[in-house]
TORTI-19178 format. One record per residue (C-alpha): residue number from 1; x, y, z; residue in three letters. Coordinates in steps of 0.2 Angstrom, whole numbers, plus 5000, padded with zeros to 4 digits. Layout:
TORTI-19178
<site num="NUM" x="X" y="Y" z="Z" residuo="ala"/>
...
end
This chain:
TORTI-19178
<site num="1" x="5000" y="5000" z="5000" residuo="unk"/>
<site num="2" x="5015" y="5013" z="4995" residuo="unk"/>
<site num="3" x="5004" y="5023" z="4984" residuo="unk"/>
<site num="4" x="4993" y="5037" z="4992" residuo="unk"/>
<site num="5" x="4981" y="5039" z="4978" residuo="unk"/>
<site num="6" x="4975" y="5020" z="4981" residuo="unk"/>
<site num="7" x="4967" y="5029" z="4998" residuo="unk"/>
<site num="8" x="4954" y="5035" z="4988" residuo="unk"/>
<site num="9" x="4943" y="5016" z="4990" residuo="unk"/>
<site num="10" x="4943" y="5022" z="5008" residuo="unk"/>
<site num="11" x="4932" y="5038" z="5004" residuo="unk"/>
<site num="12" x="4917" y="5029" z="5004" residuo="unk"/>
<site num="13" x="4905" y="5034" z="5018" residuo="unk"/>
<site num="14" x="4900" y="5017" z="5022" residuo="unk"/>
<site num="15" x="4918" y="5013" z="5026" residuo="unk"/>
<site num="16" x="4921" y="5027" z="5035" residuo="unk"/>
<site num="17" x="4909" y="5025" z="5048" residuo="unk"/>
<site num="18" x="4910" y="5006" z="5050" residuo="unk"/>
<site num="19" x="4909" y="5005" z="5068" residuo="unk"/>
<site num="20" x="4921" y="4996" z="5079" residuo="unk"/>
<site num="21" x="4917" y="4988" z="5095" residuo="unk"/>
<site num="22" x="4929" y="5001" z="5105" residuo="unk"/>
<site num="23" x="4928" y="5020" z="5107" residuo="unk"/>
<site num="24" x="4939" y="5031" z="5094" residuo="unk"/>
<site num="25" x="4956" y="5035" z="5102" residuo="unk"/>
<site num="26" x="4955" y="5019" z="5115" residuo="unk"/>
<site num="27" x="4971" y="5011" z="5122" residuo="unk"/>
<site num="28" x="4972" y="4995" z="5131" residuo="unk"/>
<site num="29" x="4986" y="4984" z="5137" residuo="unk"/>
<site num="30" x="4990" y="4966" z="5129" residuo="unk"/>
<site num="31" x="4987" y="4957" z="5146" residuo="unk"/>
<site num="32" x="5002" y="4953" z="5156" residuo="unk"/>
<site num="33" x="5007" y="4965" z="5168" residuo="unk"/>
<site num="34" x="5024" y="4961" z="5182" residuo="unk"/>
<site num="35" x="5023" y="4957" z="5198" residuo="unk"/>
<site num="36" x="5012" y="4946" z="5210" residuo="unk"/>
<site num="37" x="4998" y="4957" z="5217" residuo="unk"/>
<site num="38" x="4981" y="4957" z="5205" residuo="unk"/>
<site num="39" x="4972" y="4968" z="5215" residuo="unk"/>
<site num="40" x="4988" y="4984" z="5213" residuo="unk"/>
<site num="41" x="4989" y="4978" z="5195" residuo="unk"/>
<site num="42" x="4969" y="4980" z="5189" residuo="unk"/>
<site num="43" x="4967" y="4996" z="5199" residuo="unk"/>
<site num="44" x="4983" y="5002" z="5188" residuo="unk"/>
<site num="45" x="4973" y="4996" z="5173" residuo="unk"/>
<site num="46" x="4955" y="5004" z="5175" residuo="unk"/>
<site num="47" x="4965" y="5019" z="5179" residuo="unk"/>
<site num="48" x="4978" y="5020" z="5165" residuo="unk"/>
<site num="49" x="4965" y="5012" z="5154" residuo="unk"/>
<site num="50" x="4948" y="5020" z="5155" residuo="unk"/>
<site num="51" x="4941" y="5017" z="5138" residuo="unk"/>
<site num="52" x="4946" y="5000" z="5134" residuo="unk"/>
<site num="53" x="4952" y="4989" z="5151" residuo="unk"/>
<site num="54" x="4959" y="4974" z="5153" residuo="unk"/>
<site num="55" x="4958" y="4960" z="5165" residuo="unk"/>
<site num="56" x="4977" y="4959" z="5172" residuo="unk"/>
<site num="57" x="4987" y="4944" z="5172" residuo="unk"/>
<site num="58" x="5003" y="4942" z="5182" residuo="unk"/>
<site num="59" x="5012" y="4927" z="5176" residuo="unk"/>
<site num="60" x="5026" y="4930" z="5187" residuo="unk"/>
<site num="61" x="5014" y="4920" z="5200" residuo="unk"/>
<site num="62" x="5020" y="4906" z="5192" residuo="unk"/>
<site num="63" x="5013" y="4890" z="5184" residuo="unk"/>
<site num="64" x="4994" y="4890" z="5180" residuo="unk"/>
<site num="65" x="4996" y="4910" z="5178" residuo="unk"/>
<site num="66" x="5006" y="4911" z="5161" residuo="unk"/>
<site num="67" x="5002" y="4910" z="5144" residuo="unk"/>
<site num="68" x="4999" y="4891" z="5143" residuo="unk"/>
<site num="69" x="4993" y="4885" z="5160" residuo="unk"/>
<site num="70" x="4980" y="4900" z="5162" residuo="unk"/>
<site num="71" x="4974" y="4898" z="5142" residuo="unk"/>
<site num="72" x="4973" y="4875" z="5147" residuo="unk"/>
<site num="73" x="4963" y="4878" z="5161" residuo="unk"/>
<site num="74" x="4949" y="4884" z="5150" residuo="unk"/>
<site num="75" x="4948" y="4866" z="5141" residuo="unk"/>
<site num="76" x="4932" y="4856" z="5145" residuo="unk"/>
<site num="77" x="4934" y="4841" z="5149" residuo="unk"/>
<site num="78" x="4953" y="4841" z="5145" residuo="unk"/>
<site num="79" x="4963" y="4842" z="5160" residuo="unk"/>
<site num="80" x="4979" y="4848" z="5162" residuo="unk"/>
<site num="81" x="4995" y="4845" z="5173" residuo="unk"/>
<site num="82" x="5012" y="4849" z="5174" residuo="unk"/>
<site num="83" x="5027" y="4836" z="5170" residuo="unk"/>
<site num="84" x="5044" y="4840" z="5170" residuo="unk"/>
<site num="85" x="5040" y="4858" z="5166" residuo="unk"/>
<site num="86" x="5028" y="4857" z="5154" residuo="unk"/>
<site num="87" x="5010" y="4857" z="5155" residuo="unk"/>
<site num="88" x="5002" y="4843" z="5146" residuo="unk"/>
<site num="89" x="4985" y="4834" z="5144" residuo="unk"/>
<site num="90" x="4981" y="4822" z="5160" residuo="unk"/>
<site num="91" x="4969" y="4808" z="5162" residuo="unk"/>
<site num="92" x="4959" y="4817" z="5177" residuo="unk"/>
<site num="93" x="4958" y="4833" z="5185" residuo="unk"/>
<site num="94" x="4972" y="4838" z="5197" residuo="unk"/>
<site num="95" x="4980" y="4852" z="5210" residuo="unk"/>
<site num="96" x="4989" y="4859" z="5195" residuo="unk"/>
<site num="97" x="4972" y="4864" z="5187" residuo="unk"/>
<site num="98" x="4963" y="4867" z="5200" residuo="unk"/>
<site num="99" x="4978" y="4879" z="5207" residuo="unk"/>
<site num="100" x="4976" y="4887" z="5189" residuo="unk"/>
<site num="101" x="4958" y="4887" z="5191" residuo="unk"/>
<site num="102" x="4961" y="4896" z="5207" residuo="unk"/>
<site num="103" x="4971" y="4910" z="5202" residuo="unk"/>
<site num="104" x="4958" y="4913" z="5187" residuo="unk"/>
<site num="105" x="4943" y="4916" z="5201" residuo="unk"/>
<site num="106" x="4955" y="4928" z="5211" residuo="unk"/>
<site num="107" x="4958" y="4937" z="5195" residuo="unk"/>
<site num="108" x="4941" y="4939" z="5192" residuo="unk"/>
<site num="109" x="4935" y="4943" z="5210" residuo="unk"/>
<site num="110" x="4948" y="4959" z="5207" residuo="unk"/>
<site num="111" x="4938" y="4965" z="5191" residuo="unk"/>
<site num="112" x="4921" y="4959" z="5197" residuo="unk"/>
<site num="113" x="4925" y="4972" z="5214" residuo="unk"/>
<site num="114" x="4935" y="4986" z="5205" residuo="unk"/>
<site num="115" x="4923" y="4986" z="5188" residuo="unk"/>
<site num="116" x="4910" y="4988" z="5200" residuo="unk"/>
<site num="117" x="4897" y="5002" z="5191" residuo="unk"/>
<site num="118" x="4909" y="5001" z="5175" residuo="unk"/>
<site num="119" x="4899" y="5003" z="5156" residuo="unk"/>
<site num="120" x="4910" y="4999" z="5140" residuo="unk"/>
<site num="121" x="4922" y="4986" z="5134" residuo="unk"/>
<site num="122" x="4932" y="4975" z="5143" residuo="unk"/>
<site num="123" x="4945" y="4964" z="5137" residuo="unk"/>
<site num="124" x="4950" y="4947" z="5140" residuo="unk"/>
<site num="125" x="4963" y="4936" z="5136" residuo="unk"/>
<site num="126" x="4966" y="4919" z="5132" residuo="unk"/>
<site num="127" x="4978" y="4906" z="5122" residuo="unk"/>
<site num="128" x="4971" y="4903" z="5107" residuo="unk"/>
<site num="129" x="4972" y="4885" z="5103" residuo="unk"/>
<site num="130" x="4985" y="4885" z="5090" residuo="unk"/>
<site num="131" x="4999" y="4891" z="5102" residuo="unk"/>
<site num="132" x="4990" y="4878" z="5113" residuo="unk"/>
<site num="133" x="4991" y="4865" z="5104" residuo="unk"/>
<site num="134" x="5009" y="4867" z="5099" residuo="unk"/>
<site num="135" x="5015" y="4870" z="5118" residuo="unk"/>
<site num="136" x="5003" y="4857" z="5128" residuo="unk"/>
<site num="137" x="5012" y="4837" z="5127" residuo="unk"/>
<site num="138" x="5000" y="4823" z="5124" residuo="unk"/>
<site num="139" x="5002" y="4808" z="5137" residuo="unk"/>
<site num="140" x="5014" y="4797" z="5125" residuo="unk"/>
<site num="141" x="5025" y="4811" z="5124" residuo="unk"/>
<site num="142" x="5026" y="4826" z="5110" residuo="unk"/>
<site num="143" x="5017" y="4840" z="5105" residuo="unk"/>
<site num="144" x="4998" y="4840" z="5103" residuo="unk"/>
<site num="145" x="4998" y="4848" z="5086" residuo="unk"/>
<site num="146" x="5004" y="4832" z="5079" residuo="unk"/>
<site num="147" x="4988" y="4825" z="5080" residuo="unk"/>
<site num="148" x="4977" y="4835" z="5070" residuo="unk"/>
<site num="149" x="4961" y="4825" z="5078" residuo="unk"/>
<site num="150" x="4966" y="4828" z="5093" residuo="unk"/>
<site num="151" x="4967" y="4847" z="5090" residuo="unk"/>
<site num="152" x="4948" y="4848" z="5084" residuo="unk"/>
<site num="153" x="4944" y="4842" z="5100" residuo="unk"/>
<site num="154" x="4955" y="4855" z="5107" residuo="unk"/>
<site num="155" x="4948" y="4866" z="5097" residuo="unk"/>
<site num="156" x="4929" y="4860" z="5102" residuo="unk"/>
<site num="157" x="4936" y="4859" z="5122" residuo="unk"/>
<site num="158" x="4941" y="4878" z="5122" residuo="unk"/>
<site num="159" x="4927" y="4889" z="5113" residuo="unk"/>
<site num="160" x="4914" y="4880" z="5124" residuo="unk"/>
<site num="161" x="4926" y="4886" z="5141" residuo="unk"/>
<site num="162" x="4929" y="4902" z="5133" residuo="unk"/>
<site num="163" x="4911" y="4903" z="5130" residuo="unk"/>
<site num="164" x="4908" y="4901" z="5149" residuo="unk"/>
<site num="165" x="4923" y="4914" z="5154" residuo="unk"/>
<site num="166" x="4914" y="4926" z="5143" residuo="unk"/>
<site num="167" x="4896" y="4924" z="5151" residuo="unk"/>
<site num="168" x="4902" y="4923" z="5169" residuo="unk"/>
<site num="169" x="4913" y="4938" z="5167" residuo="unk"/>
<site num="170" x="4895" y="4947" z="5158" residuo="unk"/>
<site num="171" x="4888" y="4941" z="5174" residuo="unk"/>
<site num="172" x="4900" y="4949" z="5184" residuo="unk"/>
<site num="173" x="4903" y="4964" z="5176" residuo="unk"/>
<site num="174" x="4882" y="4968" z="5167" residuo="unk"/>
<site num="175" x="4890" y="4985" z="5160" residuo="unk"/>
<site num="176" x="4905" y="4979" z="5150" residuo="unk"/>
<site num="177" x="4904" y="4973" z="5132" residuo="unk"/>
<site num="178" x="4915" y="4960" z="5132" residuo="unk"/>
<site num="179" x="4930" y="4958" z="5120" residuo="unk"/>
<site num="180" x="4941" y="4942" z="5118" residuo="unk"/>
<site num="181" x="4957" y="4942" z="5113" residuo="unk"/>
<site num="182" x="4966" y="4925" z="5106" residuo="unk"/>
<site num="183" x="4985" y="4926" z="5110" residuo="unk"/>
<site num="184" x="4993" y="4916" z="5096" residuo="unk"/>
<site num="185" x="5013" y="4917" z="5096" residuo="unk"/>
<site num="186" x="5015" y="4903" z="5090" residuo="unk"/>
<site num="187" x="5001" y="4905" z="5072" residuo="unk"/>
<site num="188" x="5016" y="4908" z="5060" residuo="unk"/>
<site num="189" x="5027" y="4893" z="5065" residuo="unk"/>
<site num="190" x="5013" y="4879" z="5066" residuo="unk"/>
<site num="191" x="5010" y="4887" z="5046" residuo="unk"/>
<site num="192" x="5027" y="4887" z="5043" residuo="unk"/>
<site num="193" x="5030" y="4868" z="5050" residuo="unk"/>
<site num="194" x="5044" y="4876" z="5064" residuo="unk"/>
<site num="195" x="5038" y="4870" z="5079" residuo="unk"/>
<site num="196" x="5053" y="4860" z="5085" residuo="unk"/>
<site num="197" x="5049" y="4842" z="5093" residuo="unk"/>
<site num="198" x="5057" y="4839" z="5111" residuo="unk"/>
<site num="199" x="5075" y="4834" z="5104" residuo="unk"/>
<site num="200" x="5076" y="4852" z="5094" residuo="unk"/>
<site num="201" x="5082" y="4840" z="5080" residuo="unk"/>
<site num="202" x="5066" y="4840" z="5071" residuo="unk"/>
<site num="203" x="5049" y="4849" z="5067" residuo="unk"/>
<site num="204" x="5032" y="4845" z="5066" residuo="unk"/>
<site num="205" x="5023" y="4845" z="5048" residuo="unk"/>
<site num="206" x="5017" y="4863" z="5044" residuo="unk"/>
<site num="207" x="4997" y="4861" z="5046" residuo="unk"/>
<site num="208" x="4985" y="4869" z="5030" residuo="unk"/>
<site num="209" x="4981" y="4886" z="5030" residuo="unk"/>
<site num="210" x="4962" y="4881" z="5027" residuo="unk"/>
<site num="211" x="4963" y="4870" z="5043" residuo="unk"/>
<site num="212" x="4971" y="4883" z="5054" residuo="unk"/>
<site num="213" x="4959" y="4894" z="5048" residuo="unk"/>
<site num="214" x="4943" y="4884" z="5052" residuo="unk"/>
<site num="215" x="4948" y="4881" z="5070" residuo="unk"/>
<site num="216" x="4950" y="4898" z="5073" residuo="unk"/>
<site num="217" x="4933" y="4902" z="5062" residuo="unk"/>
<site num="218" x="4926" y="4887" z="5077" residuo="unk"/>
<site num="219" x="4933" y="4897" z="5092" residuo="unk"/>
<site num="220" x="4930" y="4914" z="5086" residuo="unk"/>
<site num="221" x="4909" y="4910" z="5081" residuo="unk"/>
<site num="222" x="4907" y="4900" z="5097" residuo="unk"/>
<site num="223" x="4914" y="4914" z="5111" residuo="unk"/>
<site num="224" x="4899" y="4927" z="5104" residuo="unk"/>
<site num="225" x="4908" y="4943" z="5104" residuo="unk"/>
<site num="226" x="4922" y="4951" z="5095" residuo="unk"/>
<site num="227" x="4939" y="4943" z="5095" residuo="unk"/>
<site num="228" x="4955" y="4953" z="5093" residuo="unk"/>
<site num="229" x="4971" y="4940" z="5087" residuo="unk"/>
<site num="230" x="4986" y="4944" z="5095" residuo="unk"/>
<site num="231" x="5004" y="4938" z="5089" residuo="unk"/>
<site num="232" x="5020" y="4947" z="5095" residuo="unk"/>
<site num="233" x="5030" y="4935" z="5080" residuo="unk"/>
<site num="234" x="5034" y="4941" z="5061" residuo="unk"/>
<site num="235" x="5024" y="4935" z="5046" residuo="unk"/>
<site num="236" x="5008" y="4937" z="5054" residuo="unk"/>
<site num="237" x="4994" y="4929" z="5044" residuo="unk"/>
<site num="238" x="4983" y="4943" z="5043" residuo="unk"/>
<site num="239" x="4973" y="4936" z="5027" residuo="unk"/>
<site num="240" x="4970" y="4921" z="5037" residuo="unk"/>
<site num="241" x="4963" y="4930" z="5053" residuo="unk"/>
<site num="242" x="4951" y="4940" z="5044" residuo="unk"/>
<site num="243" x="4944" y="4925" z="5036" residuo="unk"/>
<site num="244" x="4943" y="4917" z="5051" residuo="unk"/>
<site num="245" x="4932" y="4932" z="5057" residuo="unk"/>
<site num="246" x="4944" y="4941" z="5069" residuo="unk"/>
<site num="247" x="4938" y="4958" z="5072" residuo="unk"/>
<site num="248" x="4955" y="4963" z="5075" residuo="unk"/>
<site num="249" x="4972" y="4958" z="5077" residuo="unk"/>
<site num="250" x="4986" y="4963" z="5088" residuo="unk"/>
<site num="251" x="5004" y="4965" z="5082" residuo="unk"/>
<site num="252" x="5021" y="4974" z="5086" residuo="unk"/>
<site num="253" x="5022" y="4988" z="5073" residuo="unk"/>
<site num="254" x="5042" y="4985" z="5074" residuo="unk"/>
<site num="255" x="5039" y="4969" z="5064" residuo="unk"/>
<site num="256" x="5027" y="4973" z="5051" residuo="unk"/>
<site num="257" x="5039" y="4975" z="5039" residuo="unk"/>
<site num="258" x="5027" y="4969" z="5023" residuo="unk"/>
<site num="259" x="5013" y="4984" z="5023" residuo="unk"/>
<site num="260" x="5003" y="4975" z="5010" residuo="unk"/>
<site num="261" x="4995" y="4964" z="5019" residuo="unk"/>
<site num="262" x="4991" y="4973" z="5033" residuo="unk"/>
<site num="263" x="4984" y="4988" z="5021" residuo="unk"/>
<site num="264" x="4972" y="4975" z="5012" residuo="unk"/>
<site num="265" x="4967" y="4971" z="5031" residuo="unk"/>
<site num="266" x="4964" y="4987" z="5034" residuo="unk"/>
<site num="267" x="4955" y="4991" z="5019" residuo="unk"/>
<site num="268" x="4942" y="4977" z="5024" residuo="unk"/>
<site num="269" x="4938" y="4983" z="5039" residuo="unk"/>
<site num="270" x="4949" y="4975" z="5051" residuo="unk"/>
<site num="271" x="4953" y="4984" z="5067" residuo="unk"/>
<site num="272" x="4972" y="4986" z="5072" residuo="unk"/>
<site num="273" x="4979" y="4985" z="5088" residuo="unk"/>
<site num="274" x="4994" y="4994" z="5084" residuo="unk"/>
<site num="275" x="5009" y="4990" z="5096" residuo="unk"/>
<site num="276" x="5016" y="5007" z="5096" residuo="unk"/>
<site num="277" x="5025" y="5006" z="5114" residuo="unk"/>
<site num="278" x="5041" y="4996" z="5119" residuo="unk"/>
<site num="279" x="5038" y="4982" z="5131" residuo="unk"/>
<site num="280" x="5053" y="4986" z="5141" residuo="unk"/>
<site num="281" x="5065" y="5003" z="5137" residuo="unk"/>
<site num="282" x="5075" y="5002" z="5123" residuo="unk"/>
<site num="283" x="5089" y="5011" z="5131" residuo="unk"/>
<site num="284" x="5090" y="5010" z="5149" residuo="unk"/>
<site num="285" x="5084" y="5022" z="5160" residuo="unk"/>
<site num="286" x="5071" y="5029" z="5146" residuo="unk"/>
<site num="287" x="5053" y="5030" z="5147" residuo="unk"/>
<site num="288" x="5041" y="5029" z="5132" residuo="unk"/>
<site num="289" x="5030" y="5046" z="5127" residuo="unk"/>
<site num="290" x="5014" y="5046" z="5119" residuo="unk"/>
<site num="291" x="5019" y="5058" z="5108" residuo="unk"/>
<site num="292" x="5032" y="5044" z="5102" residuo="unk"/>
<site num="293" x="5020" y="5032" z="5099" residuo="unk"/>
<site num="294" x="5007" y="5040" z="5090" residuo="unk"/>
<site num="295" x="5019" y="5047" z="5077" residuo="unk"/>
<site num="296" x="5022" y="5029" z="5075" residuo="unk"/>
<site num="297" x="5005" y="5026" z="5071" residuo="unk"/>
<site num="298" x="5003" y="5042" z="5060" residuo="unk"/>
<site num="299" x="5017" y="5036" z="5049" residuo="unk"/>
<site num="300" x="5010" y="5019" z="5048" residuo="unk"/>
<site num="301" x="4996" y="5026" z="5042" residuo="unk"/>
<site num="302" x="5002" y="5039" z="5030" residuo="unk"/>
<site num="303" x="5014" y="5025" z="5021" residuo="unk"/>
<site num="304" x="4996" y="5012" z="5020" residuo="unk"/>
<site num="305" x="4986" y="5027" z="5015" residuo="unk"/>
<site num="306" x="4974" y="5030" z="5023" residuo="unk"/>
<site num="307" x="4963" y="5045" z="5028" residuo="unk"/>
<site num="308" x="4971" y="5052" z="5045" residuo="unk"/>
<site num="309" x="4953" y="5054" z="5053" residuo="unk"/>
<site num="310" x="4951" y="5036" z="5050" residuo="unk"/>
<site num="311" x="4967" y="5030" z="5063" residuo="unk"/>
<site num="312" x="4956" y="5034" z="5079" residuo="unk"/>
<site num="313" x="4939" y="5026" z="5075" residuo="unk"/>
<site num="314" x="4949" y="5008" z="5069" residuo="unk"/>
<site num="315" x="4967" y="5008" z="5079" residuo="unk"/>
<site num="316" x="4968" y="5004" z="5098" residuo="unk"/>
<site num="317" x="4985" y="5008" z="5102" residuo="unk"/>
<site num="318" x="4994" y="4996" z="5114" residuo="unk"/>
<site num="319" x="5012" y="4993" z="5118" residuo="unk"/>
<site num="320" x="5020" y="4978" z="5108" residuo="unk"/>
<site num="321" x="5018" y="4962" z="5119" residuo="unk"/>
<site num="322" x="5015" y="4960" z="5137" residuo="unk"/>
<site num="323" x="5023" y="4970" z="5151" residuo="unk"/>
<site num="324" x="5028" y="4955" z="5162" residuo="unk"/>
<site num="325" x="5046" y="4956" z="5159" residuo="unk"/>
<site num="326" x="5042" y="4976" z="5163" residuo="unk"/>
<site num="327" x="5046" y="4985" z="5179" residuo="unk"/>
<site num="328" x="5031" y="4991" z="5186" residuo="unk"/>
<site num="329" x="5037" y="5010" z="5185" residuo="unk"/>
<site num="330" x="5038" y="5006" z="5167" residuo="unk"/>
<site num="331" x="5024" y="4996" z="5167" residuo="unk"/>
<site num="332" x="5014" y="5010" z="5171" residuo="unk"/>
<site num="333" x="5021" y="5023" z="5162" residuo="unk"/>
<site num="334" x="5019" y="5013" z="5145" residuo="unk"/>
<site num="335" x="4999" y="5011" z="5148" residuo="unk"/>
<site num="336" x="4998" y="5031" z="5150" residuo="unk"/>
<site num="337" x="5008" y="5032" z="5136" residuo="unk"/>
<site num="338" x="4998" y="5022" z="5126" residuo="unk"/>
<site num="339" x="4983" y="5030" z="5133" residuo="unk"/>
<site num="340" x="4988" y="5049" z="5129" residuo="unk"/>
<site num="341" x="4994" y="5041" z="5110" residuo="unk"/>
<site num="342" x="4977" y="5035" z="5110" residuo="unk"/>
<site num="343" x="4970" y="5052" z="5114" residuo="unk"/>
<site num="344" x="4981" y="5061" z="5103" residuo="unk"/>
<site num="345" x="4976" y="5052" z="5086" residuo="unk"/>
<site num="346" x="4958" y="5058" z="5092" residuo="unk"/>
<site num="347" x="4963" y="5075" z="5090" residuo="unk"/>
<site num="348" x="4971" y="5072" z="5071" residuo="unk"/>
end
């Protein structure tokens, strides 16, 4: 999308006021925040984050609380436990679940108390069940993706708990509309056949674009509500996400280095959480500014070009990945960050 004049297809009105399922200028986090206590962490976010919140997750907890025990513990009728470091699939429920299970509801208490009155959109987080199935070992040994069976019924087992988190949290919170977002690291490898056995000596077979696309299609239909798709990884398949019916996808605007695709997305009406913030400084001691991440936006959109009074209606700005591996001084400092950026493409 180098050429301006082709901005002219976005002229049409109908475009222009397609409605996304977030106010114009929002920010929000990607999920992970450091540190241990929830009930610090979701105060930080309602506050940093008023227009588009999050429900925290602090993965520094430990096992059950990052990305692959918190997204397993929403299978049905899939437990999970861990061995030798790993989560993989077990034959009935046990304390490592129900210790996952456990931080989830504590989690949720937090938002339920401090959401309290709250009207608008509320994200959520999950592992989608790509990046599942290529981190979660099977009973016999190796990864679950190896079994394509096997990953339909993963599939099936985590749009029906996703389903559920969804509801209770509607439950919890009757003001939010609820977002879902699907962390999916992992998408381009499991396409590209790179997800390395255990011995690191060999790869799984790539899995068919039209399969990895109908799984998601499953998920994404089941949950109900909007579903952003976040990878953090280059070669993001955005083509593949907006068939799949994402309403948005999530990435590191360091890495989009092919501005085609994403300008086609664009152009259909996909949202872009645009990852506009560093996770961690990028020279020690430095803090990110708002007016730093919404020129990266701005210029992003004037090389795709597109109408600048477009950006704020379909970009959430958000920093690049999770903020686990963050102080929290910096932690917080990149939510207002993202927050003012946000405001600040409102005023284009």
């Amino acid at each position: 999308m180098t050429d301006p004049s082709e901005s002219s297809r976005t002229d049409d009105p109908a475009r222009r006021s397609e409605p996304w399922p977030w106010p114009a200028g929002a920010a929000t986090g990607i999920g992970s925040l450091p540190g241990t206590d929830v009930a610090e962490a979701q105060r930080i976010v309602l506050g940093e984050l008023p227009q588009l919140p999050h429900l925290a997750e602090l993965p520094a907890r430990g096992p059950g609380a990052e990305l692959i025990g918190r997204g397993a513990a929403f299978l049905v009728d899939l437990p999970i436990e861990l061995y030798a470091g790993r989560w993989r699939v077990a034959g009935r429920p046990g304390r490592d679940l129900r210790h996952a299970l456990d931080l989830r509801e504590r989690d949720l208490d937090q938002l339920t108390e401090q959401a309290d009155g709250y009207v608008g959109p509320v994200k959520l987080q999950a592992a989608g069940v790509w990046t599942l199935a290529a981190n979660l070992d099977v009973g016999l040994g190796g990864r679950l993706v190896r079994d394509h069976g096997a990953v339909r019924d993963l599939a099936a087992s985590l749009a029906e708990g996703l389903r559920a988190h969804v509801a209770d949290v509607t439950r919890r919170v009757p003001g939010a509309q609820v977002l879902l977002q699907l962390d999916e690291p992992s998408l381009p490898a499991v396409l590209a056949g790179a997800v390395r056995t255990d011995s690191g000596l060999h790869t799984y077979r790539a899995v068919a674009a039209s399969v990895v696309r109908d799984l998601l299609a499953e998920v994404i239909g089941t949950v109900g509500v909007p579903v952003v798709v976040h990878c953090c990884a280059p070669a993001v398949p955005l083509a593949l996400l907006r068939a799949a019916g994402a309403a948005a996808v999530a990435v590191d605007l360091d890495l989009v280095t092919d501005l085609d695709p994403l300008g086609e997305a664009i152009d259909a009406g996909l949202g872009l959480f645009a990852g506009a913030v560093p996770g961690t400084p990028r020279q020690p001691g430095t803090a990110p500014t708002s007016a730093q991440a919404a020129d990266a936006v701005r210029t992003l959109w004037s090389k795709l070009g597109f109408p600048a009074s477009q950006a704020a209606a379909q970009v959430v700005v958000t920093p690049a990945c999770g903020l686990a591996g963050a102080t929290p001084a910096y932690a917080r400092t990149a939510l207002a960050a993202c927050r003012d950026a946000g405001r600040r493409l409102a005023e284009m």
